[in-house]
VOMIFI-952044 format. One line per 8 residues: number of its first residue (from 1); for each residue x, y, z of C-alpha. Coordinates in steps of 0.02 Angstrom, whole numbers, plus 50000, padded with zeros to 5 digits. Layout:
NUM	X Y Z ~ ... $
//
This chain:
1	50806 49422 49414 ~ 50630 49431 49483 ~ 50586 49599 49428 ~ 50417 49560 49559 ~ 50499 49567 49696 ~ 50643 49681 49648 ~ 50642 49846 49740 ~ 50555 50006 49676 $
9	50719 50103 49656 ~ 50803 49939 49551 ~ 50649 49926 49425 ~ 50674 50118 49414 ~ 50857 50116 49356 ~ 50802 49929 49251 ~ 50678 50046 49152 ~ 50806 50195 49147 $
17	50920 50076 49060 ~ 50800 50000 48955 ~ 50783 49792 49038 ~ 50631 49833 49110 ~ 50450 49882 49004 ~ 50327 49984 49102 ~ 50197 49890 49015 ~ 50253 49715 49009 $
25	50282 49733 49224 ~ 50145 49804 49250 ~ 50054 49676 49150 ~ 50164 49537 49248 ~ 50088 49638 49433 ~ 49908 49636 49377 ~ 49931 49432 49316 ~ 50011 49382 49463 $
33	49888 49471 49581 ~ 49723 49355 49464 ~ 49861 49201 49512 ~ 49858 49222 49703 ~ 49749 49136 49793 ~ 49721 49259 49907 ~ 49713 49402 49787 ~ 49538 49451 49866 $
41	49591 49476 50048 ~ 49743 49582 49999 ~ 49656 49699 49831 ~ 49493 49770 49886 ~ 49475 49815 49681 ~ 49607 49802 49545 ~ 49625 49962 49422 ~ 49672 49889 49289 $
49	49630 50017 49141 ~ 49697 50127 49243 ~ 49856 50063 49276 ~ 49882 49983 49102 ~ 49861 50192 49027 ~ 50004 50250 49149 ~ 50108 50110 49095 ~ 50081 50133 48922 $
57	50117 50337 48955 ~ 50256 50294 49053 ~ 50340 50165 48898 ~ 50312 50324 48809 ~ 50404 50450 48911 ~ 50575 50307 48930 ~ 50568 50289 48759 ~ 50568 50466 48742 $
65	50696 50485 48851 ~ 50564 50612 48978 ~ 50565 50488 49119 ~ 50481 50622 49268 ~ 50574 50528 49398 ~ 50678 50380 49457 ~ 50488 50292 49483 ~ 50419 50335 49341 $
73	50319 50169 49267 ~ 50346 50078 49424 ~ 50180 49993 49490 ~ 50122 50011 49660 ~ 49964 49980 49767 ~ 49872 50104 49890 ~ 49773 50104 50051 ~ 49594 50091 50007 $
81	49549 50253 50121 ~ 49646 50363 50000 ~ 49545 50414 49860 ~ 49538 50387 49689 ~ 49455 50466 49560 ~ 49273 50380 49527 ~ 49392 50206 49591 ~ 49284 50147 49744 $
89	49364 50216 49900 ~ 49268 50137 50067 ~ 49403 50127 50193 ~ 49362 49946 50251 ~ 49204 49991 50304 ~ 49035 49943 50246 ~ 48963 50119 50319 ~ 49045 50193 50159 $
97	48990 50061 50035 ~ 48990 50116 49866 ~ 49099 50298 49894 ~ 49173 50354 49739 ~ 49272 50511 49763 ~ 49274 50632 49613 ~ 49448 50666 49628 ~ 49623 50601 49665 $
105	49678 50631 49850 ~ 49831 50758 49826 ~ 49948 50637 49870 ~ 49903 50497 49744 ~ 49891 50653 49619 ~ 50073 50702 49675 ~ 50155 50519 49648 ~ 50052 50494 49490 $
113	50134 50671 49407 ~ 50295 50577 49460 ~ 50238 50436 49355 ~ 50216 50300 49477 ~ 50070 50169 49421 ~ 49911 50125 49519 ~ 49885 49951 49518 ~ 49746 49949 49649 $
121	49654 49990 49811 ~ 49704 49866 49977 ~ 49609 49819 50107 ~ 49607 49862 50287 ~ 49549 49884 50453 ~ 49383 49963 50465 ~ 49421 50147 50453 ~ 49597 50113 50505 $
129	49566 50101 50698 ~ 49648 49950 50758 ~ 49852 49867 50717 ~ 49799 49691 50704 ~ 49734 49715 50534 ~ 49584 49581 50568 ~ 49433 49644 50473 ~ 49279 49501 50480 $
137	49176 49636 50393 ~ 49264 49659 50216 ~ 49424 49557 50216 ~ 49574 49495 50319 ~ 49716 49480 50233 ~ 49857 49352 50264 ~ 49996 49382 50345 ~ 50142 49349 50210 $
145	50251 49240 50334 ~ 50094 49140 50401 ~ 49920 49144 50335 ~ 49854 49093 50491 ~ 49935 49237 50591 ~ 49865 49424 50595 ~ 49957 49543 50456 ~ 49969 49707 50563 $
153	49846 49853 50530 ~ 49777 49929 50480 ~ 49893 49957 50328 ~ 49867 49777 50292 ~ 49822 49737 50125 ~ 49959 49867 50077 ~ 50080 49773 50159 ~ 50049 49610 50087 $
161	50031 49650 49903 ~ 50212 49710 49939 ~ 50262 49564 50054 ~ 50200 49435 49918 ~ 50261 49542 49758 ~ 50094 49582 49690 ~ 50166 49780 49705 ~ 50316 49848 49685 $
169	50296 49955 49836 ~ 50135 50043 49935 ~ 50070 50196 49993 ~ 49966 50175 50181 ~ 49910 50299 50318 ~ 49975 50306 50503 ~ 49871 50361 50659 ~ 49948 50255 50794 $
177	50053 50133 50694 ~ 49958 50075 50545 ~ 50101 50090 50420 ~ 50262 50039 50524 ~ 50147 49876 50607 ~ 50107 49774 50449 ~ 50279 49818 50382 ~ 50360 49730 50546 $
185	50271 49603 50540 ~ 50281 49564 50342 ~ 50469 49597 50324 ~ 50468 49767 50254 ~ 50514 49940 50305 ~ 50364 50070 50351 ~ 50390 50270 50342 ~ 50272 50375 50458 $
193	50315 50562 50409 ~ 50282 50705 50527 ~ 50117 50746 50542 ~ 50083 50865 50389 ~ 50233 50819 50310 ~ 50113 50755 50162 ~ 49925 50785 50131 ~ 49788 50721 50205 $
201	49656 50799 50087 ~ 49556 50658 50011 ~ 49608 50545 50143 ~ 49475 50459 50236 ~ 49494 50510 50409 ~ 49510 50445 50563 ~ 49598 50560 50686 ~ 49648 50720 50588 $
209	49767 50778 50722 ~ 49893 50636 50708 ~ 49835 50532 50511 ~ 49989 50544 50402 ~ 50011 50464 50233 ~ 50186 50368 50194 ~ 50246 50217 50145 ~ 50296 50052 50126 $
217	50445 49970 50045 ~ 50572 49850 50030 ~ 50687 49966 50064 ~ 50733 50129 50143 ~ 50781 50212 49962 ~ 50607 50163 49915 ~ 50534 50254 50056 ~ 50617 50393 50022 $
225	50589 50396 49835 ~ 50396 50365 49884 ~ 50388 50506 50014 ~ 50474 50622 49901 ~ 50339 50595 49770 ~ 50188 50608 49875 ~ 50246 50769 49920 ~ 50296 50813 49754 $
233	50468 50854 49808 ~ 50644 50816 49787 ~ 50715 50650 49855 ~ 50828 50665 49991 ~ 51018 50614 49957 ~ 51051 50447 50015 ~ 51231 50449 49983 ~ 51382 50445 50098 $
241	51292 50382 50245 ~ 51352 50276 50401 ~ 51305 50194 50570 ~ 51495 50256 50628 ~ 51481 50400 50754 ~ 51293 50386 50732 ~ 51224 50434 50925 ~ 51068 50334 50938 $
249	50983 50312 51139 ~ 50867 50141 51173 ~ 50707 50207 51240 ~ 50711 50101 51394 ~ 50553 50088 51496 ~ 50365 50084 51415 ~ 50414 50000 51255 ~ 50477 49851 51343 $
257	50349 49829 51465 ~ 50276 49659 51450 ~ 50349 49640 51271 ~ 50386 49448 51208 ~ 50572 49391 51209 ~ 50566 49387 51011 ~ 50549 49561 50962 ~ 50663 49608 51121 $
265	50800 49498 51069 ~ 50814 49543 50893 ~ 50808 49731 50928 ~ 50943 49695 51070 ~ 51050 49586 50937 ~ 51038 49736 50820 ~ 51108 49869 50939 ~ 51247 49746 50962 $
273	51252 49761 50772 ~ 51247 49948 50755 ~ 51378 49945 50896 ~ 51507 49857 50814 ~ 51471 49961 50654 ~ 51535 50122 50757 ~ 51341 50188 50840 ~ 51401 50263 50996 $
281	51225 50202 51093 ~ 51157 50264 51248 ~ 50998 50206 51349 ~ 50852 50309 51440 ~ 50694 50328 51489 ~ 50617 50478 51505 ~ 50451 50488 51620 ~ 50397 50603 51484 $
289	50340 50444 51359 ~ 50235 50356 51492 ~ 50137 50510 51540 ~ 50105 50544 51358 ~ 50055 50383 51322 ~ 49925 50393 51479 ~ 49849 50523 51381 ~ 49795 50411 51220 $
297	49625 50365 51280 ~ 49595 50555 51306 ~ 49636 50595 51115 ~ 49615 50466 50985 ~ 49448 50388 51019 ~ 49361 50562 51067 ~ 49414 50643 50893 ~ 49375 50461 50798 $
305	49182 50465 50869 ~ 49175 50647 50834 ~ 49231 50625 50646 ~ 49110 50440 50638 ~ 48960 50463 50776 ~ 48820 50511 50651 ~ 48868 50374 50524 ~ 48916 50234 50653 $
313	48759 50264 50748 ~ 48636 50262 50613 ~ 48702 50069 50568 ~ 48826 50012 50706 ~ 48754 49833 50644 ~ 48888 49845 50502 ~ 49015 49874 50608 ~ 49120 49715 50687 $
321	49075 49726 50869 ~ 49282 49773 50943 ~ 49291 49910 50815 ~ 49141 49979 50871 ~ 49171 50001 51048 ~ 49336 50074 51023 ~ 49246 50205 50927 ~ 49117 50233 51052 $
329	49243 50231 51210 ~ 49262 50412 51132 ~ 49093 50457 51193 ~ 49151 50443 51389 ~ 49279 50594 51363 ~ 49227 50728 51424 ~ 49272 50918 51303 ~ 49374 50980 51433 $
337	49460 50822 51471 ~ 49505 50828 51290 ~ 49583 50988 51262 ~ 49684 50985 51436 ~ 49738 50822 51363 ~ 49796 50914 51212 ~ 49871 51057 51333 ~ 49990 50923 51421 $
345	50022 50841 51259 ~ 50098 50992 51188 ~ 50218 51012 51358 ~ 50256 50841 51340 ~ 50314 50853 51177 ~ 50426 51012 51190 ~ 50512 50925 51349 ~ 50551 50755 51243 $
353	50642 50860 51102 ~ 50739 50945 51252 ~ 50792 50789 51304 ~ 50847 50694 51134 ~ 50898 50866 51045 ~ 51080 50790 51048 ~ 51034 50607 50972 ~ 51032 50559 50768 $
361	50885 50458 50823 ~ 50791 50369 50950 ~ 50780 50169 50952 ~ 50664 50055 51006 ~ 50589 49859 50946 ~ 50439 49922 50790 ~ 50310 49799 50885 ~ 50317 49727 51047 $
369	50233 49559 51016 ~ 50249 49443 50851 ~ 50082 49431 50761 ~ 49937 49356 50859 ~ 49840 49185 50793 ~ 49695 49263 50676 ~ 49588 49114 50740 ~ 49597 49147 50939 $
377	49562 49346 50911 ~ 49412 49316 50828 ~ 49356 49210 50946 ~ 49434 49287 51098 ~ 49365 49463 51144 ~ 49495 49504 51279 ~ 49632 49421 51190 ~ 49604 49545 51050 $
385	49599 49712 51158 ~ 49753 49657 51254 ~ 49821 49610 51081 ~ 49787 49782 50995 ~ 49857 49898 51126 ~ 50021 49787 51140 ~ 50037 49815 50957 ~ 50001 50005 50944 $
393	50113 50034 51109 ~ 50270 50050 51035 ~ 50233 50131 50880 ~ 50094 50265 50956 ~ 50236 50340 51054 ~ 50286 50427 50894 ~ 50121 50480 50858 ~ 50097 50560 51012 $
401	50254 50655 51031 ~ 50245 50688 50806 ~ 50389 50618 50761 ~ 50449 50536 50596 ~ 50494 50361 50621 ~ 50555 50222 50510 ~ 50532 50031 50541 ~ 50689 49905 50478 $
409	50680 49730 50477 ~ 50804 49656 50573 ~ 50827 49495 50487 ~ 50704 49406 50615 ~ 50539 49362 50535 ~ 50388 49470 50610 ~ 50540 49584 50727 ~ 50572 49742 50673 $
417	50701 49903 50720 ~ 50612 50077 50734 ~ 50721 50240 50736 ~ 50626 50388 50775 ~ 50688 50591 50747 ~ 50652 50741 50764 ~ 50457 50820 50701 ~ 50497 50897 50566 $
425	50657 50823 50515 ~ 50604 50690 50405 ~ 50745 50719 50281 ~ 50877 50674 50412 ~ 50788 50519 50491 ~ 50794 50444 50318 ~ 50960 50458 50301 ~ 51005 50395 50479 $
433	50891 50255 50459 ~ 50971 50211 50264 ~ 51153 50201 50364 ~ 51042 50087 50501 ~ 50984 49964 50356 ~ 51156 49963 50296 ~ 51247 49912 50459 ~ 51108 49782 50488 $
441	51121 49707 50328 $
//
């Protein structure tokens, strides 16, 4: 077996059982991240002492027979805008060249008490505001399908070192999509918790009101294991789960709306799936979604250039140009515009859980378009705008309204299957979406 690219749960039970050495695959992630040739684009800096002493602690606990949990000595990778303790933490910008936090953010604290292994910090969009995952100013990394095709941001190193078994799994953040939109597109499944479902302190920021940390896997168990441990919690059971009698409704409407035929007809051949597995499905579309989602420019950009004006502004030359204007697009909001904004948001949201209160989860394709050329977006302003808010659509639905959602692949490369809950009920969406991934195989 390729212990590589074996899950995070089955390297868990191999090292429970005694097949699998902390050391010796954590040794075989750090070599086979120096083998790949695009090592560089995906690892914005190894840790290699550090993740060779956690190995070596957690050989020591197995053999001791004090494993802390099912992923203790299991080796995985982490957004480079979560920090680190005196590890470089720059969150794919150059305005934070040279950072070096003092301490661990909580939730890399949490999941190393659990015994997981840091192999290293990943790359991504600058600051984490944009899903394309192009970054001309630090790195782009490949997309693991296609090099030449954009790997979903801004969780996109993160993605990749899991896509390409350089990690056994990865922790990213999620503002408007950035976890479940390089998982689509890479072939993985993405986790976006609730909103304060796990810390955000030590996290760099880019829009406290909706950043969430979670992560990304090759499976839901993995997600689950992961989430548990950032929180520092106990895993959910996963057992006696299935898609029969599950009551899932297609949110019809907005997340089709100009969407290609490829993600549409792999989510479509999937609720045929879940049908004949017993889902009872249902279709809707509440006006509630598209009046939320007419709120976005009201919200994310105003609270980004409030966190970012005084650094962006003294050196916006560092900055590549589309990033920057998103950021300063925040500047034309008015305060008042802002917090009515956040007045109808609230409504919005309490009407949407009136509507779905009697659905196991709501269903809808992860991405609406496959993954762009790299080449034309860097080359093609309007391509790229058009680009990035027909990849955020979909996902930024569940950011607005707060609730957990969980990306599936659906066996099409680049296509994936989101489910999305209820806020707060992250527990249950993991277990609907494990019976999901089941049914689909």
């Amino acid at each position: 077996m390729d212990w590589l690219t074996a899950s995070a749960a089955e390297q868990g039970r191999a090292i429970m059982a005694g097949l699998l050495d902390p050391v010796d695959q954590t040794q075989a992630y750090l070599a086979a991240i120096e083998a790949n040739p695009y090592a560089k684009r995906i690892f914005a800096r190894v840790t290699p002492d550090r993740a060779k002493a956690e190995a070596i602690a957690a050989h020591d606990r197995a053999k001791a027979e004090m494993r802390r949990s099912l992923l203790d000595g299991v080796a995985i990778s982490w957004k480079d805008n979560i920090d680190s303790a005196r590890i470089a933490t720059e969150g794919g910008s150059r305005l934070l060249k040279g950072r070096k936090p003092a301490h661990d953010a909580v939730t890399l604290a949490n999941a190393t008490a659990t015994g997981t292994v840091c192999l290293g910090k990943t790359h991504l969009t600058e600051l984490a505001f944009s899903g394309l995952g192009l970054n001309p100013m630090t790195a782009t990394p490949p997309n693991a399908l296609d090099a030449g095709l954009a790997p979903g941001g801004s969780s996109s190193g993160s993605a990749v070192s899991v896509a390409l078994g350089l990690a056994a799994a990865t922790i990213g953040s999620d503002t408007g999509g950035s976890i479940r939109v390089p998982s689509a597109w890479n072939g993985l499944v993405g986790f976006k918790p609730s909103h304060g479902a796990t810390s955000g302190t030590g996290v760099v920021p880019l829009c406290r009101k909706f950043d969430v940390v979670g992560p990304l896997a090759r499976t839901v168990e993995d997600c689950a294991l992961l989430f548990a441990a950032l929180r520092g919690d106990r895993p959910v059971d996963l057992t006696e789960v299935s898609a029969n009698g599950l009551r899932l409704m297609v949110l019809e409407g907005v997340p089709f709306d100009d969407a290609q035929e490829g993600p549409v007809s792999a989510f479509e051949d999937a609720v045929t799936r879940l049908a004949a597995a017993g889902a009872v499905i249902s279709r809707a579309s509440p006006d509630c979604v598209a009046r939320a989602m007419a709120l976005s420019p009201l919200l994310f950009a105003p609270e980004a250039y409030g966190i970012w004006r005084d650094q962006i502004e003294a050196a916006p030359e560092v900055m590549h140009p589309p990033i920057l204007e998103r950021f300063r697009g925040g500047a034309e909001v008015s305060a008042p515009d802002y917090v009515s904004a956040w007045e109808a948001l609230v409504r919005l949201r309490q009407e949407w859980h009136a509507l779905v209160a009697g659905y196991d989860a709501v269903i809808l394709p992860t991405v609406a378009i496959l993954p762009p050329d790299v080449e034309r977006l860097n080359s093609d302003h309007d391509y790229f705008v058009t680009s990035n808010l027909l990849t955020l659509r979909n996902t930024r639905i569940g950011n607005l309204l707060d609730l957990p959602s969980a990306t599936i692949p659906t066996g099409q490369p680049g296509c994936g299957f989101m489910a999305m809950g209820a806020t707060g009920d992250d527990r249950r969406l993991l277990r609907v979406a494990t019976a999901i991934e089941a049914a689909l195989g």
